[in-house]
C-alpha positions as CSV (number, residue, x, y, z in Angstrom):
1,X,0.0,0.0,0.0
2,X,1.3,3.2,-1.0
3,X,2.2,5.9,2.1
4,X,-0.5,8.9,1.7
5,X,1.9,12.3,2.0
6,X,1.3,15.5,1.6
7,X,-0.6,15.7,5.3
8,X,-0.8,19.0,6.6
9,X,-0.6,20.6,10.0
10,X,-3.4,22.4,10.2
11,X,-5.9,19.9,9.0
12,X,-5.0,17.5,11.4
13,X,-5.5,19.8,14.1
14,X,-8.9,20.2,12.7
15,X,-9.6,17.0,12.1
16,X,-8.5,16.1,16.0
17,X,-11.0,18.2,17.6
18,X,-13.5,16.9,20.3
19,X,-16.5,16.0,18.5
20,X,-18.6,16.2,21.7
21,X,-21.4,18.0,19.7
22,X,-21.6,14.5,17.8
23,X,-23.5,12.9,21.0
24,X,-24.9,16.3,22.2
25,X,-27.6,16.0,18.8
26,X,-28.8,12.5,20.2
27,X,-27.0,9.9,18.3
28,X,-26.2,7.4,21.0
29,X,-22.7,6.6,21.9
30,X,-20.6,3.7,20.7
31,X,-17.8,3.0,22.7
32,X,-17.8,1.1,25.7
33,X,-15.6,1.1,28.5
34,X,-13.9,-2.7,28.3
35,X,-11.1,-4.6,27.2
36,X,-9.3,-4.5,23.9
37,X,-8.7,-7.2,20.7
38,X,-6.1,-6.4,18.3
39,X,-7.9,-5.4,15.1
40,X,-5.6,-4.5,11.6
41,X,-6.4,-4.2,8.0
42,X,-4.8,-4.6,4.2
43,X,-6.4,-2.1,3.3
44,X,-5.3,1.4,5.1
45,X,-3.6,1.9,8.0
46,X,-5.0,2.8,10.9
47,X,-5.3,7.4,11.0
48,X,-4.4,7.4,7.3
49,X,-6.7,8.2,4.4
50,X,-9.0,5.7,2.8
51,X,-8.0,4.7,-0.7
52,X,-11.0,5.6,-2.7
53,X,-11.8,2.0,-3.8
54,X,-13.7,1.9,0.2
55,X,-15.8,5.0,-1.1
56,X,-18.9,5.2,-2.5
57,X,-17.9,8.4,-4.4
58,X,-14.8,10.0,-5.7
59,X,-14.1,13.0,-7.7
60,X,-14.5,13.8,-11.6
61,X,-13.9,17.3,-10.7
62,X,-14.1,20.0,-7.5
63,X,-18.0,20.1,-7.9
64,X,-18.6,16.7,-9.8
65,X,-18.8,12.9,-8.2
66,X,-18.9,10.2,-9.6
67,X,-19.7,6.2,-8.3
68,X,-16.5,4.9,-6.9
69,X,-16.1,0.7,-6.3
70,X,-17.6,1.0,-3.1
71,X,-15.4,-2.2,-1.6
72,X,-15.8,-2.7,1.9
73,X,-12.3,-3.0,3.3
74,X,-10.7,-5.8,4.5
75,X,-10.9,-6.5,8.5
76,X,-8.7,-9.2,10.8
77,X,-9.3,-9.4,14.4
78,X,-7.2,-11.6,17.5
79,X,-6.4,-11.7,20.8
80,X,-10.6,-12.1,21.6
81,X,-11.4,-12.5,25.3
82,X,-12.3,-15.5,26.8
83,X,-15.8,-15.8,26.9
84,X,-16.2,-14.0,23.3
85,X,-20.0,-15.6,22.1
86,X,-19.9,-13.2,18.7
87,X,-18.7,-10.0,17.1
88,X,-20.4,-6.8,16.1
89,X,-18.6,-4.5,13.5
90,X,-20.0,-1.1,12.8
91,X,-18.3,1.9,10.5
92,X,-19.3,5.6,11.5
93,X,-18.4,8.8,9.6
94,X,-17.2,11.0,12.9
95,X,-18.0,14.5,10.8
96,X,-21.2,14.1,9.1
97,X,-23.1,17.3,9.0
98,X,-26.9,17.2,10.6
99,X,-27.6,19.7,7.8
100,X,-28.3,17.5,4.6
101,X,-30.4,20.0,3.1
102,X,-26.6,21.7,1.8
103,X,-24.9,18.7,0.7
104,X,-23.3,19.4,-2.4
105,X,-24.8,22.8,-3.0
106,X,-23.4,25.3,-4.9
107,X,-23.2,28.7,-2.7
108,X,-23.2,26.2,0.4
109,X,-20.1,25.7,3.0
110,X,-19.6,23.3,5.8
111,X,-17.4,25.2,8.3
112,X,-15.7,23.4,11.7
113,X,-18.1,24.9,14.1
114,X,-21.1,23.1,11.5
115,X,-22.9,20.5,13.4
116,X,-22.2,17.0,13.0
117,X,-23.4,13.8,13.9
118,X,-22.4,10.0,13.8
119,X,-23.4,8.5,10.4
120,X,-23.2,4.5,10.6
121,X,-21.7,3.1,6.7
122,X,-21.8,-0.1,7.8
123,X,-23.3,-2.2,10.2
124,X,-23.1,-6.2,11.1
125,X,-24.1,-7.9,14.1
126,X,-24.0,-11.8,15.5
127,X,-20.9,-12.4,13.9
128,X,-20.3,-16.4,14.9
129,X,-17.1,-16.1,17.7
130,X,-15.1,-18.4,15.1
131,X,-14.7,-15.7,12.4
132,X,-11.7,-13.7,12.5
133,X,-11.4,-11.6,9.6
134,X,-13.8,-9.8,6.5
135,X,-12.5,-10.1,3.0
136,X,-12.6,-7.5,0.9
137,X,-15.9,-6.6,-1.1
138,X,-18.0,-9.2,0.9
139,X,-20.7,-6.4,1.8
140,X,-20.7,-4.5,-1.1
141,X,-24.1,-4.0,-2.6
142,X,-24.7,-6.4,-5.5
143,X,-25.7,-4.8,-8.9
144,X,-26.2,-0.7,-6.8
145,X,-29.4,-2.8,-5.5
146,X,-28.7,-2.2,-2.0
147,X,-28.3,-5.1,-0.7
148,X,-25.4,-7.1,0.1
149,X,-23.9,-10.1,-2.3
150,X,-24.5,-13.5,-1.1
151,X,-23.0,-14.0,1.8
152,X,-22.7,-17.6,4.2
153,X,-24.4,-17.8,7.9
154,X,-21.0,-16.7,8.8
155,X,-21.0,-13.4,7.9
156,X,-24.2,-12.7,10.7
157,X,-27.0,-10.0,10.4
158,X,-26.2,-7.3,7.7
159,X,-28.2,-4.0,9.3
160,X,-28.8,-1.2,7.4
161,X,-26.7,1.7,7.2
162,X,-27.6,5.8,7.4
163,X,-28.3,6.5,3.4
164,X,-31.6,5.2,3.6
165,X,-33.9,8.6,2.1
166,X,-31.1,10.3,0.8
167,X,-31.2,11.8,-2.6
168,X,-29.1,10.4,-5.0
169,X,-27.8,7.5,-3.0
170,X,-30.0,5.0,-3.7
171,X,-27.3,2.6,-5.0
172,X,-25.9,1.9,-1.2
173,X,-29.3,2.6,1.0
174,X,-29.8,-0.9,2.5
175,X,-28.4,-3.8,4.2
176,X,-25.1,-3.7,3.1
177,X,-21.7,-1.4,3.1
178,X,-22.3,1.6,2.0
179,X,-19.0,3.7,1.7
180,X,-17.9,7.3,2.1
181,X,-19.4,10.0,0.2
182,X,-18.6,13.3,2.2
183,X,-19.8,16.6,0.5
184,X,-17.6,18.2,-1.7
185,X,-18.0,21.6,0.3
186,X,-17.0,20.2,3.7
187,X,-14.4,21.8,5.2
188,X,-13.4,18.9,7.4
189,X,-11.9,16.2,5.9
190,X,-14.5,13.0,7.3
191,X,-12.7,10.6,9.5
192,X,-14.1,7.1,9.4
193,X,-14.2,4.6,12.3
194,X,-14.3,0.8,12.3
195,X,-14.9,-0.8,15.2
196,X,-15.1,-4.7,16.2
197,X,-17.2,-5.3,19.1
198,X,-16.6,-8.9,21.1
199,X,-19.9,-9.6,22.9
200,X,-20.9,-12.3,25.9
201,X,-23.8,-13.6,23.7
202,X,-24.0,-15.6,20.3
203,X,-27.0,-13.1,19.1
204,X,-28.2,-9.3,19.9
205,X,-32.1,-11.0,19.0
206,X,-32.6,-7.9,16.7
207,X,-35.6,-7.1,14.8
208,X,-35.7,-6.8,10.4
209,X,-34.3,-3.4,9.5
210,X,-32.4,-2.9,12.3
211,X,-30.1,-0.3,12.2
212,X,-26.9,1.3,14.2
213,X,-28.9,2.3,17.2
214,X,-30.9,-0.9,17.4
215,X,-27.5,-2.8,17.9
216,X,-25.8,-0.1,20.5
217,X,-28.8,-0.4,23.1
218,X,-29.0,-4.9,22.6
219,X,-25.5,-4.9,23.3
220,X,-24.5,-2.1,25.5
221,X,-24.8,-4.8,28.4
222,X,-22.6,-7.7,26.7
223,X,-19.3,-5.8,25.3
224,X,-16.8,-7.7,26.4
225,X,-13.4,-6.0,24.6
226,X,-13.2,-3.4,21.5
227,X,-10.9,-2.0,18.9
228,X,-11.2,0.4,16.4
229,X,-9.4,1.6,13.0
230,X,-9.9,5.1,11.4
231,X,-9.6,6.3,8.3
232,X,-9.7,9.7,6.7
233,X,-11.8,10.5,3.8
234,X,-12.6,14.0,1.7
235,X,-14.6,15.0,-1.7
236,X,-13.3,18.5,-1.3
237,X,-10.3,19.2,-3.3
238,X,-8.8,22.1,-1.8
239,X,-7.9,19.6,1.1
240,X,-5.7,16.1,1.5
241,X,-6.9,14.0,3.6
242,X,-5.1,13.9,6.7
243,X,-3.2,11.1,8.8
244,X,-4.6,12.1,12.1
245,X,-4.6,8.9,14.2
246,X,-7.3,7.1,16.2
247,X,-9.4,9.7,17.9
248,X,-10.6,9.6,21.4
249,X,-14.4,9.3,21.6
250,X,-15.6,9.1,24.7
């Protein structure tokens, strides 16, 4: 994997900031005070930018997007805790702006001090506690149909991620990865979170449809260890995405 360069002081500042306004806008949290499993991936390292074969879209142009191969990345996990029943893995945008009524539009800017919220990309729970890793591509959405390829019992529940309703994003609204697609006039380069969540139970017992929020409340009793990767993704090019590390959420 090539080593992203060009990273620039001042965005990373930015891009370290507290996002405490995330949780103050009523997204619930999703970390969980706990041990830790060792979590890695081929496919960025962890506080670097996101090749955009993760994304959803890339850029044709400062003001035009175009579909990008949407892959999910690949995922390996060890070190588990004893005890460990399943896995949960979930994918939030950190930055997303509450605001969706400006995305993309002309005259429109995203600023630091904009709102944000947490914006869940991907979202799979009652992963069996045998599976250790997630290939590349096995949640991308089969034929922009929003749903995910065929996938074994041994992937677990595919939920559905946040672009359900959203103009133009039709092709990744479902039960399936969904990948980044931040708006051209943000400001912020968009850091993205995967975590892997080792639970105490074999299933969460969730409903059809379930989504981010559904799995955070099942499971907010049954987190036994976490780890999480970030990667940084932007759609506005008079920025670089920036190699800003693993945040602290709280």
């Amino acid at each position: 994997m090539d080593a992203f360069s060009g990273t620039t002081i001042a965005l990373a500042r930015r891009c370290r900031r507290s996002i405490s306004a995330t949780h103050a806008v009523g997204v619930p949290h999703d970390h969980f005070s706990g041990g830790t499993v060792k979590l890695n991936s081929l496919s960025f390292m962890d506080g670097e930018a996101m090749p955009d074969r993760y994304a959803l879209r890339r850029n044709a142009g400062p003001t035009t997007l175009v579909p990008a191969e949407n892959l999910n990345p690949h995922l390996a996990w060890n070190d588990v805790p004893d005890g460990t029943a399943s896995f949960v893995l979930l994918c939030a945008d950190l930055d997303a702006p509450t605001d969706k009524s400006g995305i993309n539009k002309p005259g429109v800017t995203f600023d630091d001090d904009s709102e944000r919220a947490l914006f869940y990309h991907w979202v799979v729970a009652d992963l069996p506690a045998s599976v250790r890793d997630v290939d590349e591509g096995a949640y991308t959405p089969l034929h922009g149909e929003g749903a995910s390829t065929s996938i074994p019992a041994s992937a677990g529940q595919v939920g559905h991620n946040d672009y359900a309703g959203m103009p133009g994003m039709e092709d990744a609204a479902g039960h399936c990865y969904g990948g980044p697609a931040p708006p051209w006039n943000d400001r912020r380069p968009h850091r993205y979170r995967f975590t892997v969540y080792a639970l105490s139970v074999p299933s969460l017992g969730l409903p059809d449809g379930f989504k981010a929020a559904d799995v955070l409340q099942a499971m907010k009793d049954a987190v036994l260890a976490e780890s999480s990767l970030t990667a940084v993704y932007t759609l506005n090019t008079s920025l670089s995405a920036t190699q800003v590390g693993s945040p602290s959420v709280s």
